[in-house]
N, C-alpha and C positions, 0 to 999 in steps of 0.2 A: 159248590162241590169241590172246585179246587182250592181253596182253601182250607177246607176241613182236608183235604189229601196231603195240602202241604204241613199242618198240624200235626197229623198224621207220624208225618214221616219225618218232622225234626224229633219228633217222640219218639220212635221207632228206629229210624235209618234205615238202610239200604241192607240187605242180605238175606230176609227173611222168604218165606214160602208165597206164591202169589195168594196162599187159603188163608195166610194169617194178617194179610192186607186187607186182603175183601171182608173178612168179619168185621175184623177195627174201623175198614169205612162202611160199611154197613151201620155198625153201633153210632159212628159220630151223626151222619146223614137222616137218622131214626129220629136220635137226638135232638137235630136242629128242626125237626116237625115235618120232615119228608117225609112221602110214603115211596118206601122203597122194596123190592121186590127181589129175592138171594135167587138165583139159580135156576132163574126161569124157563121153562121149556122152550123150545124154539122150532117148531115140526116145519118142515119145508114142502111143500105145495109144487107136486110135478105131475103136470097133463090134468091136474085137476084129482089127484089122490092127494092125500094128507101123510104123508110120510113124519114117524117118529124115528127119529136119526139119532137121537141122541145131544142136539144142540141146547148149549143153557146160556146164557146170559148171565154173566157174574153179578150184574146190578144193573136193575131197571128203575128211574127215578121219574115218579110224579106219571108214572108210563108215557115220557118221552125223550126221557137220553138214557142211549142204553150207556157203559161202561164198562169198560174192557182192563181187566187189572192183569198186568205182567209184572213179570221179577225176573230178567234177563240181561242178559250183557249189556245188549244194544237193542233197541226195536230196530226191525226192517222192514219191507215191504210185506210180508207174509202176515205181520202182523196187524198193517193198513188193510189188505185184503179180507183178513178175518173180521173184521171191524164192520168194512166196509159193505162184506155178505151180509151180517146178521142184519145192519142195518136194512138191505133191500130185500130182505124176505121176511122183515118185521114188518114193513111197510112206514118208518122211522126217517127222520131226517137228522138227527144230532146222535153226534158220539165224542166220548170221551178215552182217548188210548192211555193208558196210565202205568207206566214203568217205573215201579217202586226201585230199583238197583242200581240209582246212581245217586251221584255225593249231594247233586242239588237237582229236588223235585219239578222244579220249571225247565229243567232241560230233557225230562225223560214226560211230558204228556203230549200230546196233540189232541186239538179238536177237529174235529172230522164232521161235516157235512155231506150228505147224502144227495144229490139232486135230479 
């Protein structure tokens, strides 16, 4: 997966919309024979109602790492946190934080673990 992000984005570069990342990694990850899943619902579970909030998941792979695609200055911590939520109300252990907006791709991801 990081691979095809970092293909990706020497083809692309940095600057674009986080919508026109997600397709492009969508279409590579399709390609490579993943089954992957655009803008998944993500309803949140309180007191035992099913609440539809409005949560998606930009990209679900193989239905166990979700993927989190930004295009932002800097990631911070708000954007660990969002990660870090979906993962524990997906019931998920692996994530991938993905900041297409900087000059070299290994310095804008993180893997994230849920435990």
């Amino acid at each position: 997966m990081i691979g095809a992000a970092i293909s990706l984005h020497k083809c692309l570069g940095p600057g674009l919309l986080e919508s026109a990342y997600k397709e492009c990694l969508y279409y590579e990850l399709v390609k490579a024979g993943l089954y992957v899943e655009k803008e998944n619902p993500l309803p949140l579970i309180y007191q035992e109602i099913k609440l539809e909030c409005g949560y998606r998941l930009d990209l679900l792979v193989e239905n166990k790492l979700i993927i989190e695609i930004k295009s932002v200055e800097a990631l911070n911590d708000i954007h660990l946190a969002q990660l870090l939520t979906y993962l524990k109300i997906s019931n998920r252990k692996l994530g991938l934080l993905i900041n297409f907006n900087v000059l070299k791709l290994k310095e804008g991801v993180r893997r994230v673990i849920n435990t």
